[in-house]
C-alpha positions as CSV (number, residue, x, y, z in Angstrom):
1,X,-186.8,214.2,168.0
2,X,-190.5,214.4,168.6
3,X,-192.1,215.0,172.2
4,X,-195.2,215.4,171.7
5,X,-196.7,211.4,172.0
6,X,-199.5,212.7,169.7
7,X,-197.5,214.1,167.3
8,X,-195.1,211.2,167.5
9,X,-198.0,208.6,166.6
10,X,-199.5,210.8,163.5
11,X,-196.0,210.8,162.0
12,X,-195.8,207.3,162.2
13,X,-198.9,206.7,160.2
14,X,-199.2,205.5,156.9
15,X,-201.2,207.6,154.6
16,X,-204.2,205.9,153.7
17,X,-204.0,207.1,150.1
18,X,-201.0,205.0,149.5
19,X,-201.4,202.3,152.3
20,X,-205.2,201.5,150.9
21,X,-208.0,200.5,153.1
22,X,-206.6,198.6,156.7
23,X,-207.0,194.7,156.1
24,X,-205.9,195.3,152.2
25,X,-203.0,193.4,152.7
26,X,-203.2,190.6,155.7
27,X,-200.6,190.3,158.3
28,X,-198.5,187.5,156.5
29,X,-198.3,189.9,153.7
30,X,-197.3,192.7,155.5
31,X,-194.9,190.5,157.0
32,X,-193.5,189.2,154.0
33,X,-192.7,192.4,152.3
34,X,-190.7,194.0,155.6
35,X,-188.6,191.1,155.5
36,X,-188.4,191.1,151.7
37,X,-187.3,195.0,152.1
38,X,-184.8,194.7,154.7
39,X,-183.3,191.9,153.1
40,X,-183.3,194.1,149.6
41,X,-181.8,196.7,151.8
42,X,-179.0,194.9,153.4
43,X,-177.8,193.5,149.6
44,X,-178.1,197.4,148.7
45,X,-175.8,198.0,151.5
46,X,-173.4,195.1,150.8
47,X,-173.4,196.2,146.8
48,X,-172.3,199.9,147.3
49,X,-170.3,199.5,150.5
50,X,-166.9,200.5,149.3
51,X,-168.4,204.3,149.5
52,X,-172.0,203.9,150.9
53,X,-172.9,203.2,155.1
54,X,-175.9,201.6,155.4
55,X,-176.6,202.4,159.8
56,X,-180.0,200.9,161.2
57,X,-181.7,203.7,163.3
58,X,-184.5,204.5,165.6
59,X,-186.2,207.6,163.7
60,X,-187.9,208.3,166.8
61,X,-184.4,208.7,168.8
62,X,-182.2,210.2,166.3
63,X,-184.9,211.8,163.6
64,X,-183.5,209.9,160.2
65,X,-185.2,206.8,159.9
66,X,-184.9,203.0,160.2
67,X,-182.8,202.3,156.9
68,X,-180.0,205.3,156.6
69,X,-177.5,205.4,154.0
70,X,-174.8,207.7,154.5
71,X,-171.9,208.4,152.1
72,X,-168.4,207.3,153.5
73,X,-166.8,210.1,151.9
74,X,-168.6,213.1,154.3
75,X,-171.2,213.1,156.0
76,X,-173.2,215.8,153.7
77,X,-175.9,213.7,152.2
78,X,-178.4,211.0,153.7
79,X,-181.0,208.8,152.3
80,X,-183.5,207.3,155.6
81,X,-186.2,205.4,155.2
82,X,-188.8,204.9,158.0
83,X,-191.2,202.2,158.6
84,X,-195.1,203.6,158.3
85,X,-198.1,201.5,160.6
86,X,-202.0,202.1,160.7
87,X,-203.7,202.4,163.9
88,X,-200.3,201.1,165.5
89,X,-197.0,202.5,166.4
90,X,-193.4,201.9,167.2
91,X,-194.4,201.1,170.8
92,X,-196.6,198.2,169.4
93,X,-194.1,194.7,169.5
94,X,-196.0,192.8,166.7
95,X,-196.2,196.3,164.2
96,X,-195.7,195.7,161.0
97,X,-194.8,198.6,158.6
98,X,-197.7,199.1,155.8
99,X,-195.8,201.5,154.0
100,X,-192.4,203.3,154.0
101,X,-191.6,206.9,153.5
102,X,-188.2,208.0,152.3
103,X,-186.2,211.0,152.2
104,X,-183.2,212.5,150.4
105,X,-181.9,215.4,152.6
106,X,-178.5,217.2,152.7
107,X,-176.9,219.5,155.0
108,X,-177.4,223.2,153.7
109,X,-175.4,226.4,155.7
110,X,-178.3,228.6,157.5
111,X,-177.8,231.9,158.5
112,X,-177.1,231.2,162.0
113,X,-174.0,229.2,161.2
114,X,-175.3,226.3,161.2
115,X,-175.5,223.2,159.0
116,X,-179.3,221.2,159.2
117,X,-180.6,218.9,157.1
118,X,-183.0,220.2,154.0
119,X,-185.4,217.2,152.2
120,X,-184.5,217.7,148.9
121,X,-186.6,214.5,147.5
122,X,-189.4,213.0,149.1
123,X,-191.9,210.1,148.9
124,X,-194.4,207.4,150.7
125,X,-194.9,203.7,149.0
126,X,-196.6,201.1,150.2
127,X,-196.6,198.0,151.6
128,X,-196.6,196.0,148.4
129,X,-194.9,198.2,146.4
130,X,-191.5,197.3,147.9
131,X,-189.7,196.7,144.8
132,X,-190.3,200.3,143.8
133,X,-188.9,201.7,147.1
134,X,-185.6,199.4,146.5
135,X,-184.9,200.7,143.1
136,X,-185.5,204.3,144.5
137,X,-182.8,203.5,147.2
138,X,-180.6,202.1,145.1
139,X,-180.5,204.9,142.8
140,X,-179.7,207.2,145.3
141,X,-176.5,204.4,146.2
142,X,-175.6,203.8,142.9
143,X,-175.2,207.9,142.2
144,X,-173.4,208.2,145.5
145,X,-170.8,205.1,144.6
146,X,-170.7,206.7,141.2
147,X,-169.8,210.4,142.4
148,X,-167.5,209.2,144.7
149,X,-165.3,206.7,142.2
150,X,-165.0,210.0,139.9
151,X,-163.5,212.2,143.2
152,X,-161.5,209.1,143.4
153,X,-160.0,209.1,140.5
154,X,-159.8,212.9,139.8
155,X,-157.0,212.4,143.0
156,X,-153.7,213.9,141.5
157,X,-150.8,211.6,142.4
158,X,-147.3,213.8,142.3
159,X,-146.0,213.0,138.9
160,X,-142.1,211.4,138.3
161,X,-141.0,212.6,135.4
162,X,-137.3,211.6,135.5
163,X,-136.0,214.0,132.7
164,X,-136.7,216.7,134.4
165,X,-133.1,217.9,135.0
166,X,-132.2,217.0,130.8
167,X,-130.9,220.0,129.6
168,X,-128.3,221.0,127.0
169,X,-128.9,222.1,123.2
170,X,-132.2,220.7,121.3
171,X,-134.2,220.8,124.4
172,X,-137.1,222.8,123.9
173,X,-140.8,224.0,126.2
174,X,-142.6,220.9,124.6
175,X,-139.1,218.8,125.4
């Protein structure tokens, strides 16, 4: 969690190198896009929810991001992705994001004992580039649903063999 309110506004900017120039893409645009993403978000969530949580956070409060998917399966992994602004911040009612930045972290040990999270992929798209940021975030889903169907069905099940007690003459190892 951030204290400092200076630091907290800087690391809710959007870098201006992947935003573009302020007033590139109007209000309406901007607009469209964040509802366009959330909605692409939600379907990602519906689509991979047999193993994948999809939790809507305040990156501020908790430090993730807006959009967080956790695996169901432990709680090891995380992919949050956190609304960007220029000249504005979360504080701001009528903000609209102008770019997102995303993250893949998991938890690693530390020396200390304990378990914090380490980015292990990182990246910032803009506004307009949505579609791009989706397909990123579905990936990481996808490989997460995938991962966790294969522990699924490595899950050994007690076998019933009911020859087991057979025994008598001709009965051999491979018998």
């Amino acid at each position: 969690m951030i204290v400092d309110e200076n630091e907290d506004f800087e690391s809710q900017q959007s870098s201006p190198a992947v935003a573009g120039a302020p007033g590139r893409l109007t209000e309406e645009q901007l607009s469209r896009n964040m509802m366009a993403l959330h909605d692409g978000m939600n379907e990602l969530g519906t689509r991979y929810d047999k193993h994948v949580f999809l939790a809507f956070e305040d990156p501020v409060t908790f430090g993730a991001g807006h959009y967080v998917f956790y695996p169901l399966e432990g709680h090891a992994s995380r992919f949050a992705v956190t609304e960007l602004y220029m000249g504005t911040d979360w504080r701001d009612d009528e903000r609209v994001p102008t770019s997102w930045s995303w993250e893949s972290e998991v938890h690693v040990p530390s020396m200390d004992g304990s378990y914090p999270w380490m980015t292990i992929a990182e990246g910032e798209i803009a506004s307009d580039d949505y579609e791009q940021l989706l397909r990123v975030t579905e990936n990481w889903a996808k490989n997460t649903y995938q991962l966790a169907e294969r522990a699924e069905a490595l899950t050994m099940e007690a076998v019933d063999r009911g020859d087991l007690n057979r025994s008598g003459p001709g009965r051999t190892f491979l018998t």
